[in-house]
N, C-alpha and C positions, 0 to 999 in steps of 0.2 A: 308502341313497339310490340309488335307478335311475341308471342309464347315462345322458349325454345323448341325445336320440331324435334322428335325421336322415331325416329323408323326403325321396328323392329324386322328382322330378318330371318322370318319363323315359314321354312319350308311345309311344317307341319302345323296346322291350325283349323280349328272348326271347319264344317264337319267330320274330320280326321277322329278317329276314335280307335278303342281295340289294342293293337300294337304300339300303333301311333300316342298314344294317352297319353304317358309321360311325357313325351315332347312336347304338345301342344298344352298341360296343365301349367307348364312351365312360363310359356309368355301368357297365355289368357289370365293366370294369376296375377302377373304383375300389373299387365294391362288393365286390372280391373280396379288397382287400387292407387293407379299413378293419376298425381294431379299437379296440376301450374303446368303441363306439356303439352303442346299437341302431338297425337300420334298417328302415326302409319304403320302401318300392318303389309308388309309384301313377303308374300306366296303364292302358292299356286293352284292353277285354276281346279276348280271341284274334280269334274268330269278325267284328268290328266292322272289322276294319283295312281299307284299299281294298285292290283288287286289285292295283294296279302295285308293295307289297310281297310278297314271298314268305314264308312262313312252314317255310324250310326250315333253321332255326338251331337246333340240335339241341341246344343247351348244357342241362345237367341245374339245376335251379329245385330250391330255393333255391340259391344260389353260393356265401355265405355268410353263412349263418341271417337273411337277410331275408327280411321277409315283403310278400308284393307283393298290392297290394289293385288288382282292375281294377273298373272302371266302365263305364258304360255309358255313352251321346253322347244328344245331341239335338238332329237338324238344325231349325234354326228357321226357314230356307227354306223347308225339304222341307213342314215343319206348315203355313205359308202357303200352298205350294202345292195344299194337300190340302184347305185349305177353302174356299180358290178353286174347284176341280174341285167337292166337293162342294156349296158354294151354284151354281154351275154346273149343275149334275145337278136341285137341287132347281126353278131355273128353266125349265130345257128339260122338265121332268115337267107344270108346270102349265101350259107353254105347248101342249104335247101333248093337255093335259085342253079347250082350250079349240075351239068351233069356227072354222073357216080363215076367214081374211074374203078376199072376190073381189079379185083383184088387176088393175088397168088394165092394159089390152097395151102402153102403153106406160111404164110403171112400171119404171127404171131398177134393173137388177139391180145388187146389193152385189160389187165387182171385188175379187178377192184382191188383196193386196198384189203391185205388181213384182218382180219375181224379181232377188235381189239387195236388196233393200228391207224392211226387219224391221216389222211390225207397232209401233202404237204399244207393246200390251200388251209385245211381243217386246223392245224398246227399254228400257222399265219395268223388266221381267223382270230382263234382263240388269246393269241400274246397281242394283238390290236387290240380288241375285243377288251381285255384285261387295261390295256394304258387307257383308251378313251373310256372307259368308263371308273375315273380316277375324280374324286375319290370316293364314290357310293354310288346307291341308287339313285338318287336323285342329281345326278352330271348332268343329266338333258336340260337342266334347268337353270346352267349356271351364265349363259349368254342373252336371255331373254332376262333374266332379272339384272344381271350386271347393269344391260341398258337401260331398262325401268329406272332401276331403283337410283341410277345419279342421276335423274330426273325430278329426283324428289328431295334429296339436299342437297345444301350448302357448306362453306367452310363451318359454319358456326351452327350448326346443329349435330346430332349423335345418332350412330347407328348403333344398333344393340343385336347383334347376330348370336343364336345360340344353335348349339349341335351335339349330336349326332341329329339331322345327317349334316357332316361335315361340308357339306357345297357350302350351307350357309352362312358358315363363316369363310369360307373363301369368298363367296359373294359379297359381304360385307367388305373382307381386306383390299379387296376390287376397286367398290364404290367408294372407299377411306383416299385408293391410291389416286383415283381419277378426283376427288373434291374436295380431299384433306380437312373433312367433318372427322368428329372423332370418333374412336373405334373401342366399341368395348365388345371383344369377343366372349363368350359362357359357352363354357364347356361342363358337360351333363355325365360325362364318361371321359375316360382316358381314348385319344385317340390312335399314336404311335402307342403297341406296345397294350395292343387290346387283347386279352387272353383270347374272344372270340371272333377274330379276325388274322389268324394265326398263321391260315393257309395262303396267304400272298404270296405271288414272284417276287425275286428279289429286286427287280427292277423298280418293281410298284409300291413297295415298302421302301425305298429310296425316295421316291418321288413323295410319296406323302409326306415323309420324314422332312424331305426337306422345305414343304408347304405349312407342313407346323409350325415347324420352324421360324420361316417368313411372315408366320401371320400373328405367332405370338410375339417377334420384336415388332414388327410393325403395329401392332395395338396399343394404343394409349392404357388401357386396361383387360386385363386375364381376369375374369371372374370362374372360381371353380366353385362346385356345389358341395365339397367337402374338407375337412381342413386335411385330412391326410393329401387328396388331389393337389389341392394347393402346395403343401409339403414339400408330395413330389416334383413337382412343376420348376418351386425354386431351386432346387435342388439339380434339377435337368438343366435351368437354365442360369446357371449360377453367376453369369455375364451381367445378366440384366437387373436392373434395381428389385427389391424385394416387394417394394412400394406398388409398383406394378400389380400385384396377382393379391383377389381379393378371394376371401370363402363368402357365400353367399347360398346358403340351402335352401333348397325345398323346403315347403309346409302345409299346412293345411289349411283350407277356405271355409269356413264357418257359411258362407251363402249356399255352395254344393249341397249342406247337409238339409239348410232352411227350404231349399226350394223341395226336397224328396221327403215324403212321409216314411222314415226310417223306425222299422219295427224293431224296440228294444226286446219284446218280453222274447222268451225261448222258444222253441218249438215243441219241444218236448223235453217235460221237466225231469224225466230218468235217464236224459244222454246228455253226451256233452259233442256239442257241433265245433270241429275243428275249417275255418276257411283261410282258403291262400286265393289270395286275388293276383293276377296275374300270369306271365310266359311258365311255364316250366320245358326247360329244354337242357341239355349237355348236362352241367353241373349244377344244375339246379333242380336237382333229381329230389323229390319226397320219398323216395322208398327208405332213409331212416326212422323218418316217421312210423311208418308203414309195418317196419320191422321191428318197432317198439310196439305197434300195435297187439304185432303177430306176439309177441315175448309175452304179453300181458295175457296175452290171450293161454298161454303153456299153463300159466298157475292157475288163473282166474279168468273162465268161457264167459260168464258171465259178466265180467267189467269189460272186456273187450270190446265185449257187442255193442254195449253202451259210447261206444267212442267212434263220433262220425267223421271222415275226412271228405271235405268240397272241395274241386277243384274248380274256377271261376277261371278262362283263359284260355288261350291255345295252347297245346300240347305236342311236345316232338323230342321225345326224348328217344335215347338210343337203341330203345326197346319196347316192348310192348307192356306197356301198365296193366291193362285187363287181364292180358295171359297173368303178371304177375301176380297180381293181385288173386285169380280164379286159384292158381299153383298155391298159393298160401293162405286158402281159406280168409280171404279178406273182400271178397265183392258185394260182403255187405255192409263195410267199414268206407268204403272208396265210390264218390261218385265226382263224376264229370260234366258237370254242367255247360262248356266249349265258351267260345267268349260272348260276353254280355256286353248291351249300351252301360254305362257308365253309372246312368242311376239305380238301375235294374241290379249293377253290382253292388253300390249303396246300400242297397235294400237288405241283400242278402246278406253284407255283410256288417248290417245290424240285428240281423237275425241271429248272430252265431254266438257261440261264448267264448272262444279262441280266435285269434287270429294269428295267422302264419306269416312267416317269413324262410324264404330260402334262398339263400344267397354264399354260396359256396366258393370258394377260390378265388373272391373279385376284393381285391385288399384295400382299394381305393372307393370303392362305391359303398354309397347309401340309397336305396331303392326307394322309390318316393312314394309307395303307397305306408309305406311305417306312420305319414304323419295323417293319414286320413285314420288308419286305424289307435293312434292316440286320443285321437279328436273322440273317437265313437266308447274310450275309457274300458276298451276287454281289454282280458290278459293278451300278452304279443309273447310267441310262442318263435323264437329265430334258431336255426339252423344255417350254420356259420362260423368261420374263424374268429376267435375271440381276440386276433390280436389284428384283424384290420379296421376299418374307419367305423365298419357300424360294429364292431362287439367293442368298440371302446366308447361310442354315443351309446349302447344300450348299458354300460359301466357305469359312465359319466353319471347320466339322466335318471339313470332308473326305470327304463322303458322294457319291462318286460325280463323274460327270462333267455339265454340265448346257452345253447348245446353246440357242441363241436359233432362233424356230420361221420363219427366214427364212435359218438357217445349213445350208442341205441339202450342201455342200462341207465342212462342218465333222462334220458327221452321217456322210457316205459316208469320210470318212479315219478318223475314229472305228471304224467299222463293220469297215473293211480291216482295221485294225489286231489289233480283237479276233479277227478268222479267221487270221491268223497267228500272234497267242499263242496261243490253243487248238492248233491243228495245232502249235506247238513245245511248249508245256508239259501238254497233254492233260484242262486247267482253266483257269476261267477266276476262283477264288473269290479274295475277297479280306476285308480286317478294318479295321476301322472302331473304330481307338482311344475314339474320346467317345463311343460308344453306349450305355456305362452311364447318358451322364445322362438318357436316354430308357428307362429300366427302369421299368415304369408303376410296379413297387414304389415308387421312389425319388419320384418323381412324386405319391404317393400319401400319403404323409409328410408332402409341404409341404402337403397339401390336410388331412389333420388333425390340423395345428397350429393353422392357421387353425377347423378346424371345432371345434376344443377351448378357444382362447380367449377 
């Protein structure tokens, strides 16, 4: 008798890196520690991904002994688009063939649209444009794996679909609908009801809404990655057994660290290196940091100096950091290093004596680099509501120190503090007793149990 089969349904996977890295740390972790299964891997093909991922994740394929089928997409805008143009083309060809007819002098010439003013087609376009491409980036991709992927189980095997991006758990509830193999959907983030996906039509926020919907009762199992997510889940879907929706977190991979020569000692022993790995954009602004800097800086020029901020990431926030930073005497406190391969960030941020956290307004999330940086034993330095999912894990656990993003007094005493432990004890490391329960091994275990019974 064969192995039970597990086909993961991971849109984003090796060489996916950059943006992408949370998603794909998410199944190459598990994938790497699952055994009694066979696995599949279906996503998508290298060459297809949009540009704002990097494909600079070096990890060596297969991880282990899964075999990963990619596929190809098909935008079904882009097709509309294109026989538009070309009935288009075929129109203006015969209109060309035909001869002019005389036009009166006073024959009202055709006015471009107002500037500022979209065409009706442009108007059209754009509420198309908005449904088919439901629910993400990645739609082009939900017809060519759908088919794949019931190609590859059975009733009695399990799909394991995780998202953002959300296709692939509708790709999953697809392949569930057509071969009644089981379905355990993981959710990474809240999908209805995303702080930063706010801007939708109402029509589009309908239809997701009700895709959520469809795919959380149709799943044999909700896995969420944090127990608030979960919380809220039951709570939204109050219908459904409790039983149903697991917490199941992020953690960290002790091999990640084995395979890169991560430098503990400091850089220099009279500063303290502050690093945030990762997006900074909208509300996940560092300028309280920043401005604690600056604070420190009013009493004390000289400890100020001493206090470095990295930035490791892409960057888009609503203003311009450099200006900021140049306006308040701080650009030599702030540097930006733009985004790095994966171990290149390892490196660095074994280099550093702090590490960051910024995660502002997001009540349900816990952002998955906190357990890379428990693993590596600095202080974790969060910027964040104290009363959502991670200021109550950095409560709980004891992970670090966590500031509300209006406490710039509580940040610059913070800040003081660590420049005179370093200059007295010439480190700043410390140990974090509950961090085994975040050993993705351990993590990995409960995920199959579940996928074995």
């Amino acid at each position: 008798m064969r192995d039970k089969k597990i086909l993961f349904i991971a849109y984003l996977y090796p060489p996916v890196g950059g943006k992408g890295l949370p998603g794909v740390q998410r199944s190459v972790k598990f994938i790497r520690y699952l055994s009694g299964m066979e696995k599949y891997v279906l996503t998508l093909r290298e060459e297809l991904y949009q540009e704002f991922f990097s494909l600079d994740n070096k990890v060596p394929l297969p991880i282990n002994q899964e075999k990963v089928i990619r596929t190809g997409a098909i935008d079904i805008f882009k097709v509309l688009l294109k026989g538009r143009e070309l009935a288009s083309s075929v129109f203006r060809k015969e209109a060309a063939a035909k001869p002019a007819e005389p036009r009166a002098e006073t024959q009202t010439a055709t006015l471009p649209a107002p500037p500022g003013e979209k065409s009706l087609f442009g108007s059209i376009k754009d509420f198309v444009s908005d449904i088919l491409t439901i629910p993400d980036y990645a739609h082009a991709w939900i017809i060519p794996a759908i088919w794949r992927g019931t190609k590859l189980v059975s009733r009695n095997d399990v799909i394991f679909a995780t998202g953002m991006p959300w296709t692939s758990l509708l790709v999953g509830w697809a392949i569930k609908l057509l071969t009644g193999a089981k379905l355990i959907v993981d959710f990474r983030d809240p999908w209805e009801g995303n702080l930063f996906a706010s801007d939708k039509v109402i029509l589009r926020k309908a239809i997701e809404r009700f895709l959520e919907r469809s795919i959380v009762a149709g799943a044999d199992i909700v896995s969420l990655n944090t127990e608030d997510l979960k919380a809220d889940f039951i709570s939204k879907y109050a219908s459904l057994p409790e039983s149903k929706f697991i917490a199941l977190p992020n953690g960290f991979d002790g091999s990640d660290f084995s395979q890169v020569p991560v430098a503990t000692s400091q850089e220099n022993a009279d500063e303290i290196l502050l690093t945030h790995a990762g997006y900074l954009y909208g509300v996940r602004d560092p300028k309280p940091i920043l401005k604690a800097i600056r604070k420190i800086g009013e009493k004390s020029p000289d400890t100020a100096r001493k206090i470095r901020f990295r930035q490791m990431g892409y960057t888009d926030l609503d203003y311009d950091i450099n200006a900021f930073t140049a306006e308040n005497d701080l650009h030599e406190n702030y540097t930006d290093l733009g985004p790095l391969p994966f171990d290149e960030c390892l490196r660095n941020m074994g280099r550093a004596d702090i590490l960051v956290i910024i995660q502002q307004d997001t009540k349900t999330q816990v952002p998955s680099k906190i357990y890379e940086y428990m693993y590596l034993k600095k202080p974790i330095l969060t910027v964040a509501q104290k009363d959502g999912a991670l200021g109550k894990m950095i409560e709980k656990y004891q992970f670090g120190d966590i500031f509300e993003p209006h406490d710039v007094n509580g940040l610059a005493d913070y800040l003081s503090r660590k420049v005179s432990d370093k200059e007295k004890n010439g480190t700043l490391e410390t140990v974090y007793k509950n961090s085994e329960i975040f050993d993705v091994r351990n993590i990995t275990k409960e995920l199959e149990k579940i996928l074995l019974s």
